[in-house]
C-alpha positions as CSV (number, residue, x, y, z in Angstrom):
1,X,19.7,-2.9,-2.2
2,X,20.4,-1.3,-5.5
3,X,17.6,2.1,-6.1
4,X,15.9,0.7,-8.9
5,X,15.2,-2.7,-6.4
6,X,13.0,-0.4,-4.2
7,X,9.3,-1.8,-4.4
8,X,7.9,1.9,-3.3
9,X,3.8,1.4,-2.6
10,X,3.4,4.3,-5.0
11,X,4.7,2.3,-7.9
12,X,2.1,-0.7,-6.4
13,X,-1.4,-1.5,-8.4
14,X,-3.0,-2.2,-4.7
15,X,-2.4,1.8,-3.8
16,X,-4.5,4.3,-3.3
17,X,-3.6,8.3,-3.4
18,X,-5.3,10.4,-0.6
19,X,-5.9,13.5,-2.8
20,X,-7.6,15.7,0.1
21,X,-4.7,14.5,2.4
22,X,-2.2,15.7,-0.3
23,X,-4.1,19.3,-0.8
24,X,-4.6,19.7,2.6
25,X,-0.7,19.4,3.9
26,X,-0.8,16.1,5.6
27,X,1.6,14.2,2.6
28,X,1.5,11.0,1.6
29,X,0.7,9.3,5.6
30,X,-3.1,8.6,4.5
31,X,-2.7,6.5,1.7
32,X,-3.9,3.4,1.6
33,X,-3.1,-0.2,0.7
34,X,-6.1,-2.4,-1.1
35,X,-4.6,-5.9,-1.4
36,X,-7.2,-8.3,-1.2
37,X,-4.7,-11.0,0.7
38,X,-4.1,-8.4,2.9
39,X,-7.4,-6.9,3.7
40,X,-10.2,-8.1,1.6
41,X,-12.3,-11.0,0.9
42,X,-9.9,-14.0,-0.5
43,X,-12.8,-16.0,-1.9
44,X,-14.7,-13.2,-3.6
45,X,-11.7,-10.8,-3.8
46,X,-13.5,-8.2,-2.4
47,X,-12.1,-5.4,-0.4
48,X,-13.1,-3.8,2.2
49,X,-11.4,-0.1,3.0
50,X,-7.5,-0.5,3.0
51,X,-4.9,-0.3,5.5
52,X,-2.5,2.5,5.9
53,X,0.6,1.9,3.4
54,X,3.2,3.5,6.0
55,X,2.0,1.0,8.5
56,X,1.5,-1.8,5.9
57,X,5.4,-1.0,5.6
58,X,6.6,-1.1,9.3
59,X,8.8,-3.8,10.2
60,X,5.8,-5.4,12.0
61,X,3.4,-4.6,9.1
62,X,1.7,-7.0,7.3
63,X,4.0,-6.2,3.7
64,X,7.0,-5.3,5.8
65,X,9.9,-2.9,4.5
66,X,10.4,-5.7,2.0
67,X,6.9,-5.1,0.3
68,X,6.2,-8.6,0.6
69,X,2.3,-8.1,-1.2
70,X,3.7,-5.5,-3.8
71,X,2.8,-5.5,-7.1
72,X,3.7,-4.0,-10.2
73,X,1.2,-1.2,-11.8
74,X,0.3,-2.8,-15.3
């Protein structure tokens, strides 16, 4: 897999920066993943909360390590 190939959840439009995680030293392991297929309402599209994105990730996650749900920021 070539670097620019990567799907990063950073670069996704379901992801959501933790801002008091960030300030307060714990990184990027709070942020969260708001994909309606993957956590929300698929009739009204609503979402509820969000998943964590490095679990969303795991090989047993529901993206996986291949960001299955990922997409692009617009």
């Amino acid at each position: 897999m070539v670097m620019t190939d990567l799907k990063l959840c950073k670069d996704c439009k379901h992801y959501k920066k933790d801002w008091c995680a960030h300030i307060t030293g714990y990184g990027d392991s709070l942020d969260t993943c708001h994909n309606p297929v993957v956590n929300g309402n698929l009739v009204t599209g609503k979402v509820k909360g969000g998943f964590f994105c490095d679990m969303m990730r795991l090989e047993w996650g529901k993206c996986g390590p291949e960001g299955r749900y990922w997409e692009a920021r617009k």
